[in-house]
C-alpha positions as CSV (number, residue, x, y, z in Angstrom):
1,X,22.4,24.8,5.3
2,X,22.9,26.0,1.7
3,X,22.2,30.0,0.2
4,X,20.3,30.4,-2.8
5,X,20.2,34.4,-3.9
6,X,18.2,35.5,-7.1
7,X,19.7,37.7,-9.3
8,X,18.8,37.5,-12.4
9,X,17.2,40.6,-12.8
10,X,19.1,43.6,-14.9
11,X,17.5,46.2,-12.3
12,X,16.5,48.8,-14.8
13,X,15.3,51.6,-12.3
14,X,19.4,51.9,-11.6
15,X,19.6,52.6,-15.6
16,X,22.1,53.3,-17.5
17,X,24.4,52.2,-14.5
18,X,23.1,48.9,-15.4
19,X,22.6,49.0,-19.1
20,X,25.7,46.3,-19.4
21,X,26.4,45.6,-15.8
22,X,23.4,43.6,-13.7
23,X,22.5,44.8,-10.4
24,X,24.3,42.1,-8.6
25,X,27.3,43.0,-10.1
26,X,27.4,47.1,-9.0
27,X,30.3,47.8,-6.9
28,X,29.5,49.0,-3.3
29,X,32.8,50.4,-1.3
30,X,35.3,48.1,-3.8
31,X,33.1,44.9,-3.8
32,X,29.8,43.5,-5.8
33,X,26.6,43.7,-4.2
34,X,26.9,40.0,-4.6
35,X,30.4,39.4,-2.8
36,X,29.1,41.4,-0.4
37,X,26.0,39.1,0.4
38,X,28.6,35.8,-0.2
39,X,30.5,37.4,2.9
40,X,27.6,37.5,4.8
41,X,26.7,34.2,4.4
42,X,30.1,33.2,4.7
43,X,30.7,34.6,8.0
44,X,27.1,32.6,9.0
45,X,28.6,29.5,8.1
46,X,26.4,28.7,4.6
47,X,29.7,28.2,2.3
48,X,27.6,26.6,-0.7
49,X,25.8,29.1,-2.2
50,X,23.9,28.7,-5.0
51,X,23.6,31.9,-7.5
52,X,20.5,32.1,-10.1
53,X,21.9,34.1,-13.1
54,X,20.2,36.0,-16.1
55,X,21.2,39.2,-17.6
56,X,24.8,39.5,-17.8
57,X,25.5,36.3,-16.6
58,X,29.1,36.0,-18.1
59,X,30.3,38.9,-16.5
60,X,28.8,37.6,-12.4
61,X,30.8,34.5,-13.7
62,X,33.6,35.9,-14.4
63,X,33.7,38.2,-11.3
64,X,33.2,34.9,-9.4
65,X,36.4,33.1,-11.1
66,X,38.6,35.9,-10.3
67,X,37.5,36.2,-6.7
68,X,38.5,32.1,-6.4
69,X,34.8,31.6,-5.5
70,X,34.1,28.3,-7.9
71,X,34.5,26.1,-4.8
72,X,31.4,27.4,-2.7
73,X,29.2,29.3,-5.2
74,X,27.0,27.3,-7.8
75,X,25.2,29.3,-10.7
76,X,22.7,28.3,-12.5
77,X,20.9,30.5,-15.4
78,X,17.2,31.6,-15.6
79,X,17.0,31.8,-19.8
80,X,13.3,33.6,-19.3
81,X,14.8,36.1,-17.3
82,X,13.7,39.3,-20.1
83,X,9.8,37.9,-20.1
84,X,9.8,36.6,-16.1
85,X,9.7,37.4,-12.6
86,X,11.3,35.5,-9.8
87,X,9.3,33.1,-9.6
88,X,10.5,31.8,-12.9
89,X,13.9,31.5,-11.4
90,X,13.2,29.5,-8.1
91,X,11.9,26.8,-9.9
92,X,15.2,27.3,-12.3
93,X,16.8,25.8,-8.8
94,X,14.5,24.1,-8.1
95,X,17.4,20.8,-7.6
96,X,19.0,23.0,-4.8
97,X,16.1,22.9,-2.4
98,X,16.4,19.7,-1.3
99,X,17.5,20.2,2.1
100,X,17.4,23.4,4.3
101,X,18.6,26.7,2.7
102,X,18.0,30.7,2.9
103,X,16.6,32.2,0.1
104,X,17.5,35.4,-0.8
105,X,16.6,38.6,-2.9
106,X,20.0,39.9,-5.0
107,X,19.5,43.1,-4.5
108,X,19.6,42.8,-0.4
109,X,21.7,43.7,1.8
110,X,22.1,43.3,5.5
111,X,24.1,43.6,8.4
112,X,25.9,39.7,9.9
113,X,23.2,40.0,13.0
114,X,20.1,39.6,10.6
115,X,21.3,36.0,9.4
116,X,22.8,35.1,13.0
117,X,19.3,35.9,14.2
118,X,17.4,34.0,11.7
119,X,19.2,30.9,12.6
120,X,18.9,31.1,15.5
121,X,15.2,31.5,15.5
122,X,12.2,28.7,16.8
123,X,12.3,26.4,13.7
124,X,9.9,26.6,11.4
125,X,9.5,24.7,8.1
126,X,8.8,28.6,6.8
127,X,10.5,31.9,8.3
128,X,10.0,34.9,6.5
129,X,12.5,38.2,8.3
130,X,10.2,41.1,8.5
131,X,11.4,44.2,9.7
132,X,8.8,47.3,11.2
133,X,8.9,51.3,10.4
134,X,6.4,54.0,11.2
135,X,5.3,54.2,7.1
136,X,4.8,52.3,4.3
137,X,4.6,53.1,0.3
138,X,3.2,51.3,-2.7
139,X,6.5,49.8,-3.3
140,X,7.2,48.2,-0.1
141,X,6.6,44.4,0.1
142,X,3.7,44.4,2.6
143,X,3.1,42.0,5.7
144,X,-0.1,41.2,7.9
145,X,0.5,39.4,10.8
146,X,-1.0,37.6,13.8
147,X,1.1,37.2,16.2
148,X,4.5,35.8,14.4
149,X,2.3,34.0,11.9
150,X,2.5,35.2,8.4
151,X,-1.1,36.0,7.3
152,X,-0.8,38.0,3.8
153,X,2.2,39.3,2.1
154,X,1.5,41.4,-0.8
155,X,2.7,45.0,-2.2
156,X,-1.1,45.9,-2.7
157,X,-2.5,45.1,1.0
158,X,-3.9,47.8,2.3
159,X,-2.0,50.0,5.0
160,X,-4.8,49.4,8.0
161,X,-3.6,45.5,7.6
162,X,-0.3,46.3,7.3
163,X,2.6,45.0,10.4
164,X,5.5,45.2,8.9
165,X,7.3,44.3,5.7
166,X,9.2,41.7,4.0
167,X,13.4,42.3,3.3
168,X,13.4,39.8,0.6
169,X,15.1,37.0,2.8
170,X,13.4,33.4,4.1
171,X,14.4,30.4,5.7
172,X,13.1,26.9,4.9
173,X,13.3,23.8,7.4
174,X,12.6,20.1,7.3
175,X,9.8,19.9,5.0
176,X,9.4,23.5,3.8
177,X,12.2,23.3,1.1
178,X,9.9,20.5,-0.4
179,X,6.8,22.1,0.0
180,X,7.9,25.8,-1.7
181,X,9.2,24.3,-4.6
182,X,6.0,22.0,-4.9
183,X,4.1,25.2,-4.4
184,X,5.9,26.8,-6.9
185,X,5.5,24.1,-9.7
186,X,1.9,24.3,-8.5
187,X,1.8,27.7,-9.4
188,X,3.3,27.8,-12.9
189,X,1.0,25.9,-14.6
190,X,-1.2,29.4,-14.8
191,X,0.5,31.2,-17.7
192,X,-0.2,34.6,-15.3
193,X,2.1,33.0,-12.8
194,X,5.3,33.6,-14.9
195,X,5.0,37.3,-14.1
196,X,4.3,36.5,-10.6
197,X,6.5,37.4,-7.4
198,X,8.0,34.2,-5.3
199,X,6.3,35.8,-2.6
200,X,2.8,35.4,-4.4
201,X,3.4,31.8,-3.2
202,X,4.5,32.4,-0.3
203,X,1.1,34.0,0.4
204,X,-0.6,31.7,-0.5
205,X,0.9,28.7,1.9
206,X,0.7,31.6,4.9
207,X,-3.0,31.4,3.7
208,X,-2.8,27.7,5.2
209,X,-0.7,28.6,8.0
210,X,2.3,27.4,7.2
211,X,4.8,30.6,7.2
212,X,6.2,32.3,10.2
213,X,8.3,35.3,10.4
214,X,11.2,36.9,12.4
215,X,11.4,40.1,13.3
216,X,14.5,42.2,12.6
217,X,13.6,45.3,13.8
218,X,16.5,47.5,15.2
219,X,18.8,46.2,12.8
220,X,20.2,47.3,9.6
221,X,19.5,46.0,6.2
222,X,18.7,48.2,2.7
223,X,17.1,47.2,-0.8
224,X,19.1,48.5,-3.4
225,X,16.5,49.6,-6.0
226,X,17.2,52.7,-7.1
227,X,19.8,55.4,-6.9
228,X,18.7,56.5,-3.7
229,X,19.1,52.9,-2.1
230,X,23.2,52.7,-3.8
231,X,23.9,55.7,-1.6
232,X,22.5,54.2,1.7
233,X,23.9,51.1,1.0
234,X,27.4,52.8,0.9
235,X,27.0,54.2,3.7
236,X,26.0,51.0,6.0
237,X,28.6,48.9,4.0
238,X,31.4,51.6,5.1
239,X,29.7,51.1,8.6
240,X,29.4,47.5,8.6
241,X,33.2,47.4,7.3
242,X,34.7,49.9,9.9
243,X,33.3,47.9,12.6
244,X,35.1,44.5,11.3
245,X,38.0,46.2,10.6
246,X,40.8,43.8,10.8
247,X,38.7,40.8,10.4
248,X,40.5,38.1,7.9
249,X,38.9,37.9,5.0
250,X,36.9,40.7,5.0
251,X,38.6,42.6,1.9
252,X,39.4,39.0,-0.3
253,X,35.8,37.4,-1.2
């Protein structure tokens, strides 16, 4: 099993905190959001990680010499990162999904139990985590389901077909890694597609029925987006933290 987390982005709602640092790179409780996510997966077992780099790209490098992680973590760099959207940067690692991995938004965070759970869900070739709450806004990453079958996923789906939404976080299996990335070469051959969402293929292979998702509901996971989000996420790091207190490793990514 092998990580692959998107963070090229700059994250310019969190300006000016990230007018020379990128969003990966923000310090939550002493650590980058990205060490924090590398521990994560760490604890899960996934120990190659591949990182996809954009703005500020030295400086995630550099934070990754100095915390000794040149052994496990990979980086590769998305150079259309100012003019593209994520999609653009899975098909920059595109050579890392050739077996199973997890991909993974780099602005999400989440508690060890959300991975542990996702491995140890009903194998799929596609698993997309979901999680459920009472409302939903514009800005939320949109789900309709039937059953645990992924039907639409989508900011703009309306809120009567609405189950759920996505945390930024999937798991591919035997033959999915091989058919997202052809999906996603399919899909950049329309110019449009460069401004495109990785989860605008993604709904289109649940329109053939081939994504599933996983519930996470009950557990605890946050989106750092905005200002707002860097305060929650400090609080359920602390949390997270206090309640491995005294685990090795946990304060030396």
């Amino acid at each position: 099993m092998k990580g692959i987390i998107l963070s090229a982005g700059q994250g310019r709602r969190l300006l000016p905190m990230t007018a020379d640092t990128p969003k990966c790179a923000l310090r939550i409780q002493g650590q980058s959001i990205l060490e924090w996510q590398l521990h994560q997966l760490t604890e899960c077992g996934i120990d190659r990680v591949t990182v996809v780099l954009g703005f500020g790209a030295n400086e995630v490098e550099l934070l990754l010499a100095a915390r000794n992680q040149s052994n496990q973590v990979r980086t590769v760099y998305n150079p259309f990162f100012p003019v593209t959207d994520n999609l653009v940067s899975c098909w920059v690692a595109g050579a890392d999904m050739n077996e199973d991995f997890i991909l993974l938004n780099g602005d999400t965070l989440f508690e060890t139990e959300v991975l542990k759970r996702l491995l140890d869900a009903p194998s799929q070739q596609v698993t997309l985590v979901t999680d459920h709450k009472s409302a939903y806004d514009a800005d939320d990453m949109k789900v309709t389901l039937d059953g645990e079958r992924l039907v639409r996923v989508g900011k703009d789906l309306p809120l009567g077909q609405t189950d759920g939404e996505s945390i930024g976080m999937l798991l591919f299996r035997g033959e999915g890694p091989a058919l997202f990335f052809a999906a996603v070469e399919r899909a950049l051959r329309n110019p449009q597609a460069l401004k495109q969402w990785y989860l605008s293929v993604i709904d289109k292979m649940a329109q053939l029925g081939l994504v599933w998702t996983l519930s996470i509901q009950g557990l605890q996971w946050v989106e750092v987006d905005c200002p707002a989000d860097l305060d929650q996420a400090d609080k359920l790091v602390a949390k997270w933290r206090a309640s491995t207190e005294g685990v090795v490793g946990i304060g030396s990514i």
